[in-house]
Each structure stands twice: as structure tokens, then as C-alpha cells.
N, C-alpha and C positions, 0 to 999 in steps of 0.2 A: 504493500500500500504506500502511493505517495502523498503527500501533503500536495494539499491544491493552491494554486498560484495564489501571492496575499493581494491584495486589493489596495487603492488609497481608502476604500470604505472602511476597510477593515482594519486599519492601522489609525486612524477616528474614532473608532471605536472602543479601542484598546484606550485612547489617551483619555476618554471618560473614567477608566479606573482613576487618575488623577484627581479628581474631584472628589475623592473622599481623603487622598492626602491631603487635600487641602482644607476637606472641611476640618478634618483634624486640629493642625493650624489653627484656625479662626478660632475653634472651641479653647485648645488649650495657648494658644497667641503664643503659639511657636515661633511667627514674624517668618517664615520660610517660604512662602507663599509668592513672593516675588523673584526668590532665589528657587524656586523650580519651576516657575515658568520661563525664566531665562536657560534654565538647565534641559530644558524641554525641548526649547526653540533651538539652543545649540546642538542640542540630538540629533534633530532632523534635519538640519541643514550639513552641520560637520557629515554624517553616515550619507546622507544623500548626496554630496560630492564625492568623499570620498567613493561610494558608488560610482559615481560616472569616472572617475580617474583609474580605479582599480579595473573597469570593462573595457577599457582604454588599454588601458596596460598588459591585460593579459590576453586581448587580442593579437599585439604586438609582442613579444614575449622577446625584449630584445637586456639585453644585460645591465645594460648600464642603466635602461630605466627603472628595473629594477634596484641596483644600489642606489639610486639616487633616491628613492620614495624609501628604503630600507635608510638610507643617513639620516631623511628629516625628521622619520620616527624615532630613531636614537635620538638626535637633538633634543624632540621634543622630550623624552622619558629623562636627559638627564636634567634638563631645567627643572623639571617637576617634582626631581629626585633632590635638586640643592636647590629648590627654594622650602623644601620640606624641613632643613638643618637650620636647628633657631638660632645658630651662633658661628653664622658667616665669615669664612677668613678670606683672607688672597690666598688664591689657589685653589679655591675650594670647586671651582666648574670645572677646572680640568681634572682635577682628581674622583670627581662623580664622571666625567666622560668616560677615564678610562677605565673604570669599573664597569661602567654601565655596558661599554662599548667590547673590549673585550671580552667578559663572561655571557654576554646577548648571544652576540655573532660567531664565538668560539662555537657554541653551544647549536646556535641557529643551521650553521654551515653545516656540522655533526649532525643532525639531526634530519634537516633538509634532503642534504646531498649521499649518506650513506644509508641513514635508518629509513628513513621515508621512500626511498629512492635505489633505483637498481646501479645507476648511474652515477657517477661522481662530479660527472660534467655537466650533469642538465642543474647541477645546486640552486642555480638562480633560477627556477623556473618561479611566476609568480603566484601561481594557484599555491601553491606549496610556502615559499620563503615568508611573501607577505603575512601570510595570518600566525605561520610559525611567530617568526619575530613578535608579531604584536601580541602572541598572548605570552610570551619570555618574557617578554621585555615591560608589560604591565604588571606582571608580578614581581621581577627584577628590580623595579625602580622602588618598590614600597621595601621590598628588602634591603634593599641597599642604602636608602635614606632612613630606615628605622637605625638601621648596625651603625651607619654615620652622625646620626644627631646624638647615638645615647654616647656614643666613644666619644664625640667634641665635648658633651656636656658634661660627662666625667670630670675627663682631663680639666674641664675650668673649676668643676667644684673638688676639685681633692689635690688641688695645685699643692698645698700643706702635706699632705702624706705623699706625693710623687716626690718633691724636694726633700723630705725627711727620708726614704728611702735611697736616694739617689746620694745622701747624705753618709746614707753608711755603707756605703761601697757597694752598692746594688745596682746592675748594669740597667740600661734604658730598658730592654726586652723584659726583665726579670718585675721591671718594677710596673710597666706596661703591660705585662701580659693579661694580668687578670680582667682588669676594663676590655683588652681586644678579644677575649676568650669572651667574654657576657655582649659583648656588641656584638658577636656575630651571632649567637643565642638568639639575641633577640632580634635578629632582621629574618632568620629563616625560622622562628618557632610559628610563624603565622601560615608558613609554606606547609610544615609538618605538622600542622593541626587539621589542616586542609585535605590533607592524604589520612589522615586518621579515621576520617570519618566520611573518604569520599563512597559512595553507594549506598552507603546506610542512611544517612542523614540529607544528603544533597547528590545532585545529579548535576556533576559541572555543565557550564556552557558547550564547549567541543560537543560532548557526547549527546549532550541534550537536540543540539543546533542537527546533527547527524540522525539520529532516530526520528524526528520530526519529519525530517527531509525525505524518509523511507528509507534510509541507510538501514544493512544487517545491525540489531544490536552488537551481537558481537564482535561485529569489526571496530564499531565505535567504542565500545569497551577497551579493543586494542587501541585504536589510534588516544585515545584519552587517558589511557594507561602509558601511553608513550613521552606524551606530549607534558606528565605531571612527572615523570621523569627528568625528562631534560629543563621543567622549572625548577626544580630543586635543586640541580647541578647549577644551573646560570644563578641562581640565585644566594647559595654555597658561596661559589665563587667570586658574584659581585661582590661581599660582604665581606669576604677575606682580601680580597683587592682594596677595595675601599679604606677598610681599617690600617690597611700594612702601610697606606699611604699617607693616612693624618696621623701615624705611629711615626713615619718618617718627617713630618712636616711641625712635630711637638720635640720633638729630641735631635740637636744638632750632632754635629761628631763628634764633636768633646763633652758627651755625654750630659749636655744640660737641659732642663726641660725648660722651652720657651714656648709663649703663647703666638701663635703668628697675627700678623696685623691682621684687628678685622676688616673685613669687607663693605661698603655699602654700595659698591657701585658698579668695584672693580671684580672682574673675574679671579 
């Protein structure tokens, strides 16, 4: 059985469930009521382009278009990801880029081009990369900026016991580790809560998106089986990336811990 084409009526009609988020709102004056009809409106216009670009794109199915709609997604995941860190430094976008950027696409390529794929050379195709990446990379960015704000905000509040440790002969790793051991904790415990209880409690999107569509369940079971594999990994690794980086950016060579300049403006 397939699902039958949706309609613009149909998609009207969905958006009337909103009117009781909102009557909610008005009852208990939530005040959100303007911020998701903004959230609404940008739904359907951001998916509805993106629609016409992504139908564009995979008619053409040529490479570089490809990378190029894969970089401005990265961009976009790692702004998202460092304006998420409440205690901005210089440095701090390039050090979310390269987390973000490396563990996505390491991950995305792997994933793409060998497990998805018979082929090593079709990697870029874009039915495949595109939606890969963008659900890597949506969970990626929440991991990587949770592991990142809580390691910044350590290091500024226990500046006292990093210097007191560093005081008695305790190397930068030794005296950092424990912050970077609980920062990366906590940017993937959200991953691994998510797998704990995926089938029993919730039906991810992939798999859900797929059986709607008339896909075998059991293939969607694999391909969603798959695909919360390689977030876990991209996401792993964002977070050890991430942290190894503002581990490098608090502790010089001559083993002292400094605060870097914060940020307001500057990358």
C-alpha cells in the first residue's frame, strides 16, 4: 500500500491542529502565539524552497552542486551550534566549524558512499548525501554545542581549582580532563537516550517518513537502524573534537590556564 499524493488541502488542514497550541497560549498566556506563527510561516516557505532546489538538484545530479548545498548546511549547523555557547570567545566559529565539519562529513561520506551504496564513486549522489547530512548534522550541532557551552562554562567557573591544581604540579590534560570527560557526556547523552528507547516509545522520522510512503517496514527499520548509527558516531566525535579544541584554546604551552578574549562580534 502506498500513501496517496498530499494535497495543499491537506496540508490546511493539518495546520488547524495549531489552533489549539494556540488556544493553549491565550489560556495559560504563554505569549508564544506570535513566535509560532512566525515558526509556521518559516516552515512552509524555508521546506517549500528548499523543495524546488532539492528537485533541481537531483535532476541534475552533478557534484559540485551537490557540495555546495552540503557546505551551506554545514554553515548553517555550525552558526546554530556557536551561537548556542553562552560564553563566546575569539575562535570560537572556527572551532565549532571544525567539529561540526569534520565529524558530519567524515561520517556522511562513510555512510553515503560505502554503507548506503554499492559504489564509492556515486558518494555525492543527492537523493542519498542530502538528507544523510541533514539529519547528522541536526543532531550533531545540538551535541556539539551542549559538550561546548558546558566545557566553556566550567573552565570560567572553577578558574580557582584549575589554577590551584595547575599549582601543584598537575599537567593541563590531568587537570582538564574531568570537565572534557563530563562535556562530552553530556552533548551525546541526548543521542543515547534517543536509541534507548527508539521502537518502544517513539518511531523516528526516517523510519516513520518511509512506512508512510509504502516502504517495507523492515527495510526502514534497517535504513533507520543505520542512519542512528552513524549519529552517534558524528556526534561522539563532534564533541571530542570540539572539546580537544577549547582544551587547546584555555591552556597555552607553558602550561597556564588563560581565558581567551571574549567574542562579540569577532569570529
Amino acid at each position: 500500500m502506498t500513501m496517496p499524493a498530499i494535497s495543499y488541502l491537506q496540508v490546511a488542514l493539518a495546520s488547524l491542529a495549531l489552533l489549539l497550541v494556540m488556544a493553549i497560549s491565550v489560556w495559560l498566556k504563554l505569549g508564544i502565539v506570535k513566535s509560532l506563527l512566525i515558526a509556521s510561516f518559516r516552515t512552509v516557505v524555508q521546506l517549500s524552497l528548499i523543495g524546488l532546489v532539492l528537485a533541481w538538484i537531483f535532476a541534475r545530479e552533478q557534484w559540485y552542486e551537490v557540495l555546495a548545498i552540503l557546505t551551506f548546511m554545514s554553515i548553517i549547523a555550525t552558526i546554530a551550534a556557536k551561537n548556542r555557547v553562552k560564553k563566546p570567545y575569539q575562535g570560537l566559529f572556527w572551532d565549532t566549524a571544525l567539529a561540526v565539519f569534520v565529524s558530519s562529513w567524515v561520517v556522511a561520506i562513510f555512510g553515503g558512499g560505502w554503507v548506503l551504496s554499492d559504489n564509492a564513486a556515486t558518494w555525492f549522489r543527492p537523493q542519498v548525501m542530502i538528507p544523510l547530512l541533514g539529519l547528522i548534522l541536526g543532531n550533531s550541532l545540538t551535541a556539539v554545542s551542549l559538550s561546548m557551552n558546558q566545557l566553556v562554562s566550567s573552565f570560567h567557573r572553577e578558574q580557582s581549582m584549575i589554577n590551584t591544581y595547575l599549582a601543584l604540579s598537575a599537567t593541563p590534560w590531568e587537570t582538564a580532563k574531568p570537565y572534557v570527560i563530563a562535556a562530552i557526556q553530556n552533548g551525546i547523552t541526548p543521542t543515547i537516550n534517543s536509541m534507548m528507547v527508539v521502537g518502544l516509545v517513539s518511531l523516528p522520522g526516517m523510519m516513520t517518513g518511509q512506512i508512510l510512503a509504502g516502504a517495507d517496514p523492515h527495510q526502514a527499520v534497517l535504513y533507520q537502524i543505520i542512519t542512528l548509527f552513524l549519529i552517534a558516531t558524528s556526534s561522539t566525535l563532534g564533541c571530542t573534537i570540539a572539546t580537544l579544541l577549547i582544551f587547546r584554546r584555555f591552556f597555552n604551552p607553558q602550561w597556564q590556564f588563560v581565558i581567551p578574549p571574549s567574542a562579540n562580534t569577532s569570529h
